[in-house]
C-alpha positions in Angstrom: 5.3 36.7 30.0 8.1 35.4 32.5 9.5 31.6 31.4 11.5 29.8 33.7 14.1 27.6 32.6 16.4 25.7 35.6 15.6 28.5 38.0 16.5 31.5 35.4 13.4 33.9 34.9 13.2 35.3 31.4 10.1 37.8 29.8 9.4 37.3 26.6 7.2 39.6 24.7 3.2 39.2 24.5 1.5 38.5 21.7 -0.9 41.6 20.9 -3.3 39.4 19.2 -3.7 36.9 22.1 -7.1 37.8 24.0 -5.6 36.1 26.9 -2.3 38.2 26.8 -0.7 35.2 26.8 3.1 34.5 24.7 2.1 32.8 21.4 3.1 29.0 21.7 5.4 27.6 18.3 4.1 24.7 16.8 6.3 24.4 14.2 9.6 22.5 15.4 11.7 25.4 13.6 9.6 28.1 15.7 10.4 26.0 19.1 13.8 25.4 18.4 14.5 29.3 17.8 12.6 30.3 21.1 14.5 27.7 23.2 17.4 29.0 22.1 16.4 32.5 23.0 15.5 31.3 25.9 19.0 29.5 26.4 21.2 32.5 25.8 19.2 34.6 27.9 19.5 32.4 30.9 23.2 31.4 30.6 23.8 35.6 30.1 21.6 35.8 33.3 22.9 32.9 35.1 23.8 33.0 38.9 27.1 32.6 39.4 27.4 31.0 42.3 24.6 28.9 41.4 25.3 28.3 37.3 23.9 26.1 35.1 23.2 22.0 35.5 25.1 20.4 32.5 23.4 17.3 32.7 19.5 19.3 32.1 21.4 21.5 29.8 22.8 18.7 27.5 19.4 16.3 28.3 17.2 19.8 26.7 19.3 19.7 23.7 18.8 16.3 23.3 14.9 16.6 23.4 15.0 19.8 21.1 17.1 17.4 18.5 14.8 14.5 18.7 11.9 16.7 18.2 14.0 18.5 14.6 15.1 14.7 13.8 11.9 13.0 14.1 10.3 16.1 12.0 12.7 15.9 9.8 12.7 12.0 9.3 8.9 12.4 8.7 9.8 14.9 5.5 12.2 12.4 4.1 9.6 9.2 4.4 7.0 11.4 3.0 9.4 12.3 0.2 10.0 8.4 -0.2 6.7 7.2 -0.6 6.1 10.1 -3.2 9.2 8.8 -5.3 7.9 5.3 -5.2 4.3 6.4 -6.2 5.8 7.6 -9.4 8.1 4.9 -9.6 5.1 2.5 -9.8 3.2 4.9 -12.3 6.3 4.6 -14.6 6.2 1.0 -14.1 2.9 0.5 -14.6 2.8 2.7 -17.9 5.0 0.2 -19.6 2.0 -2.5 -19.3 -0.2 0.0 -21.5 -1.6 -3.0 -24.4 0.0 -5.6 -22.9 -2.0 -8.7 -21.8 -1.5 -10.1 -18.4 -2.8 -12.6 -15.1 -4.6 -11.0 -12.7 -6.1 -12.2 -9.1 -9.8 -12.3 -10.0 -11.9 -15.5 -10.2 -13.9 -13.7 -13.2 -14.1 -15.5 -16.7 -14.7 -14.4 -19.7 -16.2 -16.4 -22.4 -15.8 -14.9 -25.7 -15.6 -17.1 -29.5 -15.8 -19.6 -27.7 -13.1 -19.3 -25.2 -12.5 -18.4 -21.9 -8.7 -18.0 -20.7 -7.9 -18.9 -17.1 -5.4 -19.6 -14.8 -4.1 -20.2 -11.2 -1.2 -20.1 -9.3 -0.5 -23.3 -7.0 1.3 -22.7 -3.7 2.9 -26.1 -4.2 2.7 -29.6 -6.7 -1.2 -30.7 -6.6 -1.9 -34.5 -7.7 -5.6 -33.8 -8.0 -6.9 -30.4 -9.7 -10.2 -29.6 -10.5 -12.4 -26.6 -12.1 -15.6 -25.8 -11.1 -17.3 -22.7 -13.1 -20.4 -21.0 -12.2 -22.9 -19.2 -13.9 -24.0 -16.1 -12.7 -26.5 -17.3 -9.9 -23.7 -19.7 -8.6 -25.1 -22.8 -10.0 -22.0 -24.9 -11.3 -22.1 -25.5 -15.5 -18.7 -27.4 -16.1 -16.0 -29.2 -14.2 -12.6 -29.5 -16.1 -10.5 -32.2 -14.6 -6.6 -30.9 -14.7 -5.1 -33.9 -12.8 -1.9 -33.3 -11.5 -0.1 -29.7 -12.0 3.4 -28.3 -11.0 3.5 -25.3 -8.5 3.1 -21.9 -10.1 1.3 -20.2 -12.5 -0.8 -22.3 -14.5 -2.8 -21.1 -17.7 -6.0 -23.1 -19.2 -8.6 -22.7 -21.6 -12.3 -23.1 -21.4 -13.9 -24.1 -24.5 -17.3 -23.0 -23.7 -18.9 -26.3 -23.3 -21.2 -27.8 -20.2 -21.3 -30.7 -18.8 -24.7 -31.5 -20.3 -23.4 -31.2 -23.9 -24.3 -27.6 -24.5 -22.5 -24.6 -25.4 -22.8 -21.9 -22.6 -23.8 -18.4 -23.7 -20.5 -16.0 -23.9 -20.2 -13.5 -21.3 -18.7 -13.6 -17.8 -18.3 -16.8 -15.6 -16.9 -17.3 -12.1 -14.3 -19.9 -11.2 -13.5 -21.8 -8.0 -10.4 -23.9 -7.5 -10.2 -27.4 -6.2 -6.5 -28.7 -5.5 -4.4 -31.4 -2.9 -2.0 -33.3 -2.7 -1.9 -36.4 -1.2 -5.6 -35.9 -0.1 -3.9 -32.9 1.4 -5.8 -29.1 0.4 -3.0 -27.1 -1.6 -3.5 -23.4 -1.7 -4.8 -21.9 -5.1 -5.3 -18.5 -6.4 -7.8 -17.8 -9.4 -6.1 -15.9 -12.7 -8.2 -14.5 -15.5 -6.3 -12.8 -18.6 -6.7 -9.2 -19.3 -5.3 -6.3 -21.3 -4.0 -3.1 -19.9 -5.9 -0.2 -21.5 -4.1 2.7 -19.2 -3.2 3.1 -15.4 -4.3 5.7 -13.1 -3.7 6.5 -9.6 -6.4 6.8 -7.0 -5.8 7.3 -2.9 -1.9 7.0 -3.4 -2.2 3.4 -5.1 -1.3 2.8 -8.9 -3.7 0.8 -10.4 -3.6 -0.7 -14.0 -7.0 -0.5 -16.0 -7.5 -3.7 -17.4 -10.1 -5.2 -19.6 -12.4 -6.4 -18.5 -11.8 -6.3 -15.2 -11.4 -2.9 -14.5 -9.2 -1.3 -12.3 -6.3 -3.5 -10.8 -3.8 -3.3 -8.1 -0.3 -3.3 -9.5 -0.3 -6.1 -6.6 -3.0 -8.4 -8.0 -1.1 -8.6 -11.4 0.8 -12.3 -11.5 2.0 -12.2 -15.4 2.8 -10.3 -18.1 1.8 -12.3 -21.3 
């Protein structure tokens, strides 16, 4: 097949196996950059002489033929990054392994008698209040906090309702209530856990935590 490159006519061979006798095309940026420059040296050995090469497309093709090897190669190296960081995190998460911490989860436990829970406050609240749910939403106890200080906040439950009764152990949701100044302040839920063993699963190290389940390294707030 004949491939022109800035008015220089070279043949390169056919590939046999082509139905279509057509020159196989590279896709692999190694493969392109060796036939380009084939394809170079042949056409500065076959050059007119009265009519040589353009510099300027000469120097702008080995600038696209770089930026094609650098971007590939930038991709290998980003790919090799995320990879170390993975196993970063699976080293970091390891060390958790029967440690109790605060996770993200509005879940409650109640077991003796208790129920650990927490939140973190995005900034000083004058006015905090609990409200936990049973499981078909219905709302069994408030807990009055007052005022807290921004951060992570830990509380206990001791099992009772409002009504006077002690609630049956098992799991509870949890909403938060919070402001400042009649103003809403921003509150995440926390529930206490302990990390059985971590796992990875779609490139994301998650901590196995009871008895929540699997967590996000992400969604972990404390380590108890």
């Amino acid at each position: 097949m004949a491939t022109n490159i800035n008015g220089v006519t070279t043949t390169v061979a056919a590939n046999p196996s082509n139905n279509a006798g057509q020159a196989a095309i590279p896709t692999q940026p190694e493969q392109q950059q060796s036939q380009f420059l084939t394809l170079l040296v042949a056409q500065m050995r076959n050059q007119d002489p009265l009519n040589p090469m353009d510099n300027y497309q000469m120097t702008s093709q080995f600038a696209q033929l770089n930026m094609v090897s650098g971007i590939n190669q930038l991709n290998k190296t980003l790919s090799s990054l995320v990879s170390n960081q993975q196993v970063g995190d699976s080293l970091k998460a390891a060390n958790l392994i029967g440690h109790e911490v605060m996770v993200a989860t509005n879940k409650v436990q109640l077991a003796g008698g208790v129920g650990q829970m927490g939140m973190d406050l995005s900034q000083d609240a004058d006015n905090v209040k609990i409200n936990i749910q049973d499981g078909s939403g219905n709302i069994i106890r408030t807990l009055d906090l007052g005022q807290q200080a921004a951060g992570i906040q830990k509380f206990v439950w001791d099992g009772s309702t409002d009504n006077g009764l002690s609630a049956i152990e098992g799991n509870y949701s949890f909403d938060i209530k919070a402001s400042n100044n009649n103003t809403p302040v921003s509150a995440t839920a926390l529930a206490t856990g302990n990390v059985g063993n971590v796992s990875m699963s779609g490139g994301v190290v998650k901590a196995n935590v009871s008895p929540w389940g699997q967590i996000a390294l992400s969604d972990i707030r404390e380590i108890l």
